[in-house]
DRENSEMI-830001 format. One record per residue: x, y, z of N, C-alpha, C, O, CB in turn. Coordinates in steps of 0.2 Angstrom, whole numbers, plus 2048, in hexadecimal, padded with zeros to 3 digits. Glycine has a CB too. Layout:
XYZXYZXYZXYZXYZ;...
END
This chain:
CC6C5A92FCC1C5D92ACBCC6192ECBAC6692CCBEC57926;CB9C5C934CB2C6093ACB6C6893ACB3C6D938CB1C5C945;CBCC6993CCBEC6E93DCC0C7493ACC1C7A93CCC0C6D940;CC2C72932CC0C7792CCBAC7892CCB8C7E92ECC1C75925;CB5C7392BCAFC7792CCAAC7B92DCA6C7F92BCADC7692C;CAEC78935CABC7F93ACAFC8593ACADC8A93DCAAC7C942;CB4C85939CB8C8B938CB7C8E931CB9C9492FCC0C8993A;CB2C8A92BCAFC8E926CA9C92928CA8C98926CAEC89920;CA4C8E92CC9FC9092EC9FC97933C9BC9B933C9CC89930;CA3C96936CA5C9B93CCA5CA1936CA0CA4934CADC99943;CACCA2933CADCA692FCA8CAA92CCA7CB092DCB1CA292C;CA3CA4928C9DCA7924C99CAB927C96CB0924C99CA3922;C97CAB92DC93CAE933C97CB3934C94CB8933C92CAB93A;C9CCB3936C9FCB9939CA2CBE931CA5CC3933CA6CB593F;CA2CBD92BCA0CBF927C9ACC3925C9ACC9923CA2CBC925;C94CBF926C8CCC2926C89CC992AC85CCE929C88CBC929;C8DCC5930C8FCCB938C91CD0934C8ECD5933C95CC993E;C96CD0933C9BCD6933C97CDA92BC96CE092ACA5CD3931;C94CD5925C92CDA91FC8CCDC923C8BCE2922C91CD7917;C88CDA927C81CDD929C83CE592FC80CEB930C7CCD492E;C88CE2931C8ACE8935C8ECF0931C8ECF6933C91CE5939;C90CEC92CC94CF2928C8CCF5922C8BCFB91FC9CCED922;C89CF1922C83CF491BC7FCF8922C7CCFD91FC7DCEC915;C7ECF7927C79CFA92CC7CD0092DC79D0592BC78CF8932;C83D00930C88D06931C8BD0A92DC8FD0F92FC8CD04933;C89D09924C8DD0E920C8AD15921C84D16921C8ED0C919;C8FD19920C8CD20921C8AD2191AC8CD1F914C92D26923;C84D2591CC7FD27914C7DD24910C7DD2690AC81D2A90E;C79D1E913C77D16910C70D17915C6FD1791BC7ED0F914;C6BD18910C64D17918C61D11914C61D1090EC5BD1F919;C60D0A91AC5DD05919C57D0491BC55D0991FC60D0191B;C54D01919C4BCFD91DC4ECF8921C53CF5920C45CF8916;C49CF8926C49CF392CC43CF5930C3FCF992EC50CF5932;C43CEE937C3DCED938C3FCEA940C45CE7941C38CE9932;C3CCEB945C3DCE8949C38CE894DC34CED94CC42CEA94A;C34CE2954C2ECE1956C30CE095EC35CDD95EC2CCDA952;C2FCE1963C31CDF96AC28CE296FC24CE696EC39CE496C;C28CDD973C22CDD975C24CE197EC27CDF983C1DCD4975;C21CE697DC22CEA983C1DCEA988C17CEB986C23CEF981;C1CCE8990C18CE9994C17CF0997C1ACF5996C1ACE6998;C12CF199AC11CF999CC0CCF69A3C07CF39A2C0BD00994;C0FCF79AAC0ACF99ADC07D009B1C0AD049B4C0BCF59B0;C00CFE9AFBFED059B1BF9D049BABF8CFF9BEBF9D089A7;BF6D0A9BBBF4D0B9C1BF2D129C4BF4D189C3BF9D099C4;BEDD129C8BEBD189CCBE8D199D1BE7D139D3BE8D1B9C9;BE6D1C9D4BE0D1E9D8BDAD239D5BDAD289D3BE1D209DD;BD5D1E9D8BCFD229D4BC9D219DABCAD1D9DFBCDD209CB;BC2D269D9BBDD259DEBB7D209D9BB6D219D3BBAD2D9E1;BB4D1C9DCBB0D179DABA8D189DDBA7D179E3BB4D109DD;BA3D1B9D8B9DD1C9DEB99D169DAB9AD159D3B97D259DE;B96D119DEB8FD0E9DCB8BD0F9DDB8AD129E2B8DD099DD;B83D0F9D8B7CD119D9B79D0D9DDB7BD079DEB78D119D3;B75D119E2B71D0C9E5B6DD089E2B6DD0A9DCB6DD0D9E8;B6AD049E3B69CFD9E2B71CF79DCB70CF39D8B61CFE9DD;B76CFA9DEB7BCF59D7B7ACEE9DCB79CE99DAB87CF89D5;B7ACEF9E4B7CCE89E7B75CE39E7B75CDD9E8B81CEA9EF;B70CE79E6B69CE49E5B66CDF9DEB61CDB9DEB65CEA9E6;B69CE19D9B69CDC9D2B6ECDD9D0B72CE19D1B65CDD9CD;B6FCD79CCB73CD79C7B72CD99C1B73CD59BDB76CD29C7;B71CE09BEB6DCE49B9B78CE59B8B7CCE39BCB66CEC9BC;B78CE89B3B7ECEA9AFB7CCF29AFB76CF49AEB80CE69A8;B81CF69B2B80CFF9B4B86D049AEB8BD019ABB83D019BE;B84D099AEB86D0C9A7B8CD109ACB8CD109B2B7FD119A1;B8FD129A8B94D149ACB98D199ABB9BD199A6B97D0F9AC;B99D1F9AFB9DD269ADBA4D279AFBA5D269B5B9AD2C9AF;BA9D289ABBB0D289ACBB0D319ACBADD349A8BB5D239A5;BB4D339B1BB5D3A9B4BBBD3E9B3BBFD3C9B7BB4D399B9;BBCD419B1BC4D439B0BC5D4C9B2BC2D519B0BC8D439A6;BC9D4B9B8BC9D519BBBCDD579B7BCFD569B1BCCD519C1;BCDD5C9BABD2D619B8BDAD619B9BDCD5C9BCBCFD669B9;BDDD679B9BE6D679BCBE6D689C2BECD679C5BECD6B9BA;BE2D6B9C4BE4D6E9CCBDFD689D1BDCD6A9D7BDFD7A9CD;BDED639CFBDED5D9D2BE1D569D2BDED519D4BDBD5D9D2;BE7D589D0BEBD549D0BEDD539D6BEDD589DBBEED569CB;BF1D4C9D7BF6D4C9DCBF5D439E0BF2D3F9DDBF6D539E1;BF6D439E5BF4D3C9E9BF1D3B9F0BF2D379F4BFAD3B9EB;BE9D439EFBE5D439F3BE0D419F2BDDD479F0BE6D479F4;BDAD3C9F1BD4D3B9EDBD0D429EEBCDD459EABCED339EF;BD0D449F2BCBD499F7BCBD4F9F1BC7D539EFBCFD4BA01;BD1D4E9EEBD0D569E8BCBD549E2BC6D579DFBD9D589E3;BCCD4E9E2BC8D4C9DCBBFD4F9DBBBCD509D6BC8D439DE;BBFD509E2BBAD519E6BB7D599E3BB1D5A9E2BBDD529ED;BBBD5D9E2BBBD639E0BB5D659DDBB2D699E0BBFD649DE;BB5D639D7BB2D659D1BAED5D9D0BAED579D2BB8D689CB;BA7D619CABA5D5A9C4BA2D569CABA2D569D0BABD559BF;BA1D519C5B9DD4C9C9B9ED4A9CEB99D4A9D2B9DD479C6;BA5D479D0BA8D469D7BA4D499DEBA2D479E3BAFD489D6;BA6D509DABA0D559E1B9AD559E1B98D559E7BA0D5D9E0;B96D539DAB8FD539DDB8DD4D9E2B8BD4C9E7B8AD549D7;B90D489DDB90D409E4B95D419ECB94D3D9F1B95D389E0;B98D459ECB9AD459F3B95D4B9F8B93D4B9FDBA3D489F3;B94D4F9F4B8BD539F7B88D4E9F6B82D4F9F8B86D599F3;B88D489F5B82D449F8B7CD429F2B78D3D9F3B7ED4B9FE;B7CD479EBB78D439E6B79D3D9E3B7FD3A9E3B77D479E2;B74D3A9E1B74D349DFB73D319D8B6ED329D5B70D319E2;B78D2F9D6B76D2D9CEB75D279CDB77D239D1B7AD2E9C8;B72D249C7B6FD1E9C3B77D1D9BEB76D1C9B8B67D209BF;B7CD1C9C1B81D1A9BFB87D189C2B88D199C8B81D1D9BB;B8ED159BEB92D149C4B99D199C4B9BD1B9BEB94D0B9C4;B9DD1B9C7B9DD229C3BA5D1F9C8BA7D1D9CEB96D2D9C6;BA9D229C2BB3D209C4BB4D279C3BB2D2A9BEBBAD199BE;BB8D299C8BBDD2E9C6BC2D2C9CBBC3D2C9D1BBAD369C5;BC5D2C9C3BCED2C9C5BD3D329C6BD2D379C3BD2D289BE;BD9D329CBBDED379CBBE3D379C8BE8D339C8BDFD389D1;BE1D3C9C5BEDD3E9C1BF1D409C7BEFD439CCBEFD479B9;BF8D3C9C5BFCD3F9C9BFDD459CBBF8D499CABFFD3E9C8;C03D489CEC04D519CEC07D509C8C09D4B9C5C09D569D5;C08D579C6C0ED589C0C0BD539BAC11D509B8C18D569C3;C07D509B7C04D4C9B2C01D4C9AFBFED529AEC03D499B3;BFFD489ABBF9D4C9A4BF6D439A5BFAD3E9A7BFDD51999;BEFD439A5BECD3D9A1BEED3999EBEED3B998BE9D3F99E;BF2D319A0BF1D2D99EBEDD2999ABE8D2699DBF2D2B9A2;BEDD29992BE9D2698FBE7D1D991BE2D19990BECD27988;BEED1B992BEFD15993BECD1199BBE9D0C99CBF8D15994;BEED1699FBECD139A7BE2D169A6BDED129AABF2D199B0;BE0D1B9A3BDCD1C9A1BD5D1699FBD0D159A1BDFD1F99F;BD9D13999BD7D0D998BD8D0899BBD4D0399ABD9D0B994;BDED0699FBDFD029A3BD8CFF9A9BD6CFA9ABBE4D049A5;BD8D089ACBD4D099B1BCAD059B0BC6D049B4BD4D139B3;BCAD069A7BC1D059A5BC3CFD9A5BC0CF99AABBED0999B;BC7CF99A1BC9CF49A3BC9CF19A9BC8CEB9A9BCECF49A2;BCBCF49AFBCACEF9B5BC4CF29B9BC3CEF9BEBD2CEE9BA;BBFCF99B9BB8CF89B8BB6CF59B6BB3CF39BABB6CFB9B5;BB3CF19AEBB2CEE9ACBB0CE79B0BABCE59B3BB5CEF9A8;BB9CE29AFBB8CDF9B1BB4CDC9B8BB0CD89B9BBCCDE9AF;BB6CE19BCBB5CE29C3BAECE29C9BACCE09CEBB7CE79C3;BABCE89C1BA3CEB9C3B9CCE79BEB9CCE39BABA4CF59C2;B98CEA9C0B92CE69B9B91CED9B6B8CCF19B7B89CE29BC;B96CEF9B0B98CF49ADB93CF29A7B94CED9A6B9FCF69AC;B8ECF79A3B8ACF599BB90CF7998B91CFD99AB82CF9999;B94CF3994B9ACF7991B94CF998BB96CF6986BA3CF398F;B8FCFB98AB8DCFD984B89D06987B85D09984B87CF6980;B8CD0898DB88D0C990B8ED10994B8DD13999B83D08994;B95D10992B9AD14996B9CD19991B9DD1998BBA2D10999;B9CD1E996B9BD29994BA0D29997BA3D2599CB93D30998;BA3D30994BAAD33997BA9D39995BA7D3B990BB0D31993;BACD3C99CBACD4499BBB1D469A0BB3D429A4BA5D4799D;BB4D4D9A0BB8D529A5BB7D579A3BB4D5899EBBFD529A5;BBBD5A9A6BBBD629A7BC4D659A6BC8D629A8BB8D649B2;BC7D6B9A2BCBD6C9A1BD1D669A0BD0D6499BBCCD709A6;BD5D649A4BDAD609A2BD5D5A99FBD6D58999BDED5D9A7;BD0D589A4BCED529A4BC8D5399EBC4D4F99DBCCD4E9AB;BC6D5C999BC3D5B993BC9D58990BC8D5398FBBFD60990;BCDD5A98FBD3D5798CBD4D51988BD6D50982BD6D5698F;BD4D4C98FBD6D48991BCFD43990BD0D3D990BDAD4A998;BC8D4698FBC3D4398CBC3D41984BC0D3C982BBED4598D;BC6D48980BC9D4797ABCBD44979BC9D40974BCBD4A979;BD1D4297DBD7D3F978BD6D3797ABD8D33976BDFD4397A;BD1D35981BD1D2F981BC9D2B97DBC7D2597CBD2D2D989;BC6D3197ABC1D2F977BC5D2C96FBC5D2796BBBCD37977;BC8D3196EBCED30968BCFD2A968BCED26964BD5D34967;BD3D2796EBD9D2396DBD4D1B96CBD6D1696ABDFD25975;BCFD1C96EBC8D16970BC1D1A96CBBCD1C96FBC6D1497B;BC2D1B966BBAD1C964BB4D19967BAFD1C96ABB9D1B95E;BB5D13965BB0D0D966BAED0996EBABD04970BB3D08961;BB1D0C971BAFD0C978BAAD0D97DBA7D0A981BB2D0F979;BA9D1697CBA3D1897DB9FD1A97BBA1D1B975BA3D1B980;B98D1B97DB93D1B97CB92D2397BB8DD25977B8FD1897F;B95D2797EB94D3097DB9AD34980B9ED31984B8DD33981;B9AD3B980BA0D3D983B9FD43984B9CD47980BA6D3B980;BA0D4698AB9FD4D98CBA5D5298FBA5D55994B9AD4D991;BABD53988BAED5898DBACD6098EBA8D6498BBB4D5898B;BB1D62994BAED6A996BB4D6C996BB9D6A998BAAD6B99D;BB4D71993BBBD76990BC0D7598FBC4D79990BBDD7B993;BC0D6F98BBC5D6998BBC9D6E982BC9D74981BC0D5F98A;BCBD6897FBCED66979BD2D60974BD4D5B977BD0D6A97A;BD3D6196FBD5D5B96DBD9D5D967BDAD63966BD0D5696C;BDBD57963BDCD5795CBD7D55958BD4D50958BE1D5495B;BD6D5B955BD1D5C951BD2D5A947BCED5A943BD0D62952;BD7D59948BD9D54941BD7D4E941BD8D4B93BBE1D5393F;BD4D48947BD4D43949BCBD4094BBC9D3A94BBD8D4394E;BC7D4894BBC2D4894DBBDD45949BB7D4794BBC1D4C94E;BBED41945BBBD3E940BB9D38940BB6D3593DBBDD3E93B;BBED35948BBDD2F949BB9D3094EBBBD2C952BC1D2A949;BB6D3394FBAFD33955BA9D36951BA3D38952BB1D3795D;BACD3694DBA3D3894AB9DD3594DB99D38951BA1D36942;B9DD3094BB96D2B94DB97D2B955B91D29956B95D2194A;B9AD2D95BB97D2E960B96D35964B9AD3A965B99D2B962;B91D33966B8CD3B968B92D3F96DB95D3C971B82D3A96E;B92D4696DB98D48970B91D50973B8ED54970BA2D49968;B93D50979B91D5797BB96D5C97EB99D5A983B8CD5697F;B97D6297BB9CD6697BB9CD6C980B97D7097FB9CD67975;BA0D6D983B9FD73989BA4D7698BBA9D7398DB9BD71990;BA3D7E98ABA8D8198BBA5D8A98DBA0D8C98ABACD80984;BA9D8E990BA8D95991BAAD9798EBAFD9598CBA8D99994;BA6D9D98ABA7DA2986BAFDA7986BB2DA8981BA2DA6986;BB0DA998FBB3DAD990BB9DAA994BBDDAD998BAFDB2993;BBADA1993BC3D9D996BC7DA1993BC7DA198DBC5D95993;BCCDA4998BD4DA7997BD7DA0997BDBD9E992BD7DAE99F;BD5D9D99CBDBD9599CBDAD91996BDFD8F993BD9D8F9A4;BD5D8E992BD5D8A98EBD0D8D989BCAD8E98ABD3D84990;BD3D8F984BCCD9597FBC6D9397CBC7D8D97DBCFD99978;BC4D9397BBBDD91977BC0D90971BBCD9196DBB6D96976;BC3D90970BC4D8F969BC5D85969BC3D81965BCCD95966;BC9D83970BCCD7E96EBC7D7A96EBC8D7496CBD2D7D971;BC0D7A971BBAD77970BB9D77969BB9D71966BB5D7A973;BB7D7F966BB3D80960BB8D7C959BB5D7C953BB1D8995F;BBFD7A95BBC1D77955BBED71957BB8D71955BC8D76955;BC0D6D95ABBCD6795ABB5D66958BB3D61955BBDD6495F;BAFD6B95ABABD6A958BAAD6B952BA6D66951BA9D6C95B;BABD6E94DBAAD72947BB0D6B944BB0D6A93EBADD7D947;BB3D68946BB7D63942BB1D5B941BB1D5793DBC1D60946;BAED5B949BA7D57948BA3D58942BA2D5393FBA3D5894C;BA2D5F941B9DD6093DB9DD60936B98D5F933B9BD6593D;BA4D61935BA7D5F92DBA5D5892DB9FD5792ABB0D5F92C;BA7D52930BA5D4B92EBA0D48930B9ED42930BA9D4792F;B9CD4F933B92D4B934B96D4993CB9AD4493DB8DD4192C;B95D4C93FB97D46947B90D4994AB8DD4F949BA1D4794D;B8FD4594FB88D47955B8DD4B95AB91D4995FB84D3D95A;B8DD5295AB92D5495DB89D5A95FB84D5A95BB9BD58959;B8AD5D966B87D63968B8BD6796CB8FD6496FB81D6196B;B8AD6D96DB8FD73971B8CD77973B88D7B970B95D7796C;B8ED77979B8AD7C97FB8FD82980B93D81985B89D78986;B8FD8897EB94D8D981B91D91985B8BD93982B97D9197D;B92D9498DB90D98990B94D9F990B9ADA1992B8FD94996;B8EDA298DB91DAB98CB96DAC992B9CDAA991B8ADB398D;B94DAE996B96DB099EB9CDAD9A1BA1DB09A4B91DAE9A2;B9CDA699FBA1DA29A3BA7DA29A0BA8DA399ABA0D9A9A4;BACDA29A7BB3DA19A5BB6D9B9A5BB3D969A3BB7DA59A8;BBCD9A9A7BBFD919A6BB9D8C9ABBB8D879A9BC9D8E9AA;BB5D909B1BB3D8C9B3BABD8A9AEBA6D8E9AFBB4D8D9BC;BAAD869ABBA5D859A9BA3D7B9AABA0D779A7BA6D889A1;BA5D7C9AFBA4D759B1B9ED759B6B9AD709B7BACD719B4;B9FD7A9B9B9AD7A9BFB91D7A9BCB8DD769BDB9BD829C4;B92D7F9B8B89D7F9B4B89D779B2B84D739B3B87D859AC;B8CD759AFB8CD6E9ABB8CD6A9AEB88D659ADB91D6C9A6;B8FD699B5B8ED609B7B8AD639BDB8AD5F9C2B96D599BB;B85D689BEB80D689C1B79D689BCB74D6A9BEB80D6E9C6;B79D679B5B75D669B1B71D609AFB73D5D9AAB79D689AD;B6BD5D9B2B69D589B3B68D559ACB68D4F9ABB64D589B8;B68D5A9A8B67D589A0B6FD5499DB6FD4F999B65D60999;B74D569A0B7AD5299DB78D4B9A0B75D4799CB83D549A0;B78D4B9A4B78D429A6B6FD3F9A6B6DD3A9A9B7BD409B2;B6DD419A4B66D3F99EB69D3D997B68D37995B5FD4699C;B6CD41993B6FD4098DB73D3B98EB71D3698AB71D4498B;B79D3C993B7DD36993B7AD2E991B7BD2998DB80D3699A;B76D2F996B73D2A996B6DD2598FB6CD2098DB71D2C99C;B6CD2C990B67D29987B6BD25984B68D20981B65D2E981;B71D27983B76D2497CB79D1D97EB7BD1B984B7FD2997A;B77D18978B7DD1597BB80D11973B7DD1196EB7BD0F982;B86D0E976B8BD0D96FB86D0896BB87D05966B95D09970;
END
């Protein structure tokens, strides 16, 4: 009798099998389905790390600027990083009232939203970061690449400064409410003004704190007048989330 049973029960399963297989499989049949699996991602980089003087003298919490380079510093050298923006004015030697990361993209790569976040994440925990006081800005890839990680984390930071960057401007609505300063040359062959003035003008439609600096004269490089601009990092600093 145990072994009718289980040879009913087998049967029934392997009946259920086979109708669930055949209703999934019929041609010209579209079903609903759903499915959940928890996936891991490790992420990682190198980047350069400056502290202000006095961080190791109190324990005060320090506002903090995240740096994103452009393409033609890319690769597995920090020293390029160096090039341009901020990175350069602190390796000349100036001093800021903040704690200032910039991270390196690979060669051949585009900005990591993910290691991106990863990297503010273990800042954070790491350093005596005000998370009510972290700014983001780049130049060319890395205006980009301030876009799109401004996007991807509205509520993060406290302000954001890209330079001849761009974005998706159908999305720009979810940064309204934070203060965005905008910079770009008039005369970029590599990245047009235009791909600023969308985003800006998509701010403006939904009321956003957006401001836009265009320099007549300049071409892609408009990064140089701006991170030698003592008024960007005054402003940065005023805001916070």
């Amino acid at each position: 009798m145990k072994k009718i049973l289980l040879a009913t029960l087998v049967g029934l399963l392997l009946l259920s099998c086979s109708a669930r297989q055949k209703l999934a499989g019929q041609p010209g049949l579209q079903i609903s389905d759903s499915f959940s699996k928890e996936i891991t991602q490790t992420v990682g980089g190198d980047y350069l790390l400056y502290l202000p003087e006095g961080y190791n003298a109190s324990q005060a919490e320090w506002p903090l600027v995240l740096f994103l380079h452009g393409a033609g510093e890319r690769g597995s050298d920090l020293e390029k990083v160096k090039f341009h923006g901020l990175p350069k004015h602190i390796a000349a030697g100036e001093q800021f009232p903040f704690i200032a990361v910039s991270p390196q993209c690979p060669e051949g790569q585009w900005w990591d939203l993910k290691m991106l976040s990863g990297l503010l994440d273990h800042i954070e925990a790491n350093y005596r970061v005000d998370k009510d006081r972290i700014y983001l800005t780049g130049l060319s890839m890395g205006g980009f690449g301030t876009w799109g990680l401004a996007l991807a984390e509205p509520c993060r930071f406290a302000a954001i400064a890209p330079v001849c960057g761009g974005g998706q401007a159908s999305s720009a609505c979810s940064i309204k409410n934070l203060p965005v300063w905008v910079f770009h040359g008039a005369r970029d062959n590599i990245v047009p003004l235009s791909a600023s003035e969308e985003m800006v003008k998509a701010l403006e439609r939904c009321g956003g704190d957006v401001r836009f600096t265009v320099y007549p004269e300049a071409g892609h490089d408009s990064w140089t007048e701006t991170y030698q601009n003592p008024e960007l990092y005054k402003w940065l600093l005023d805001q916070r989330r």
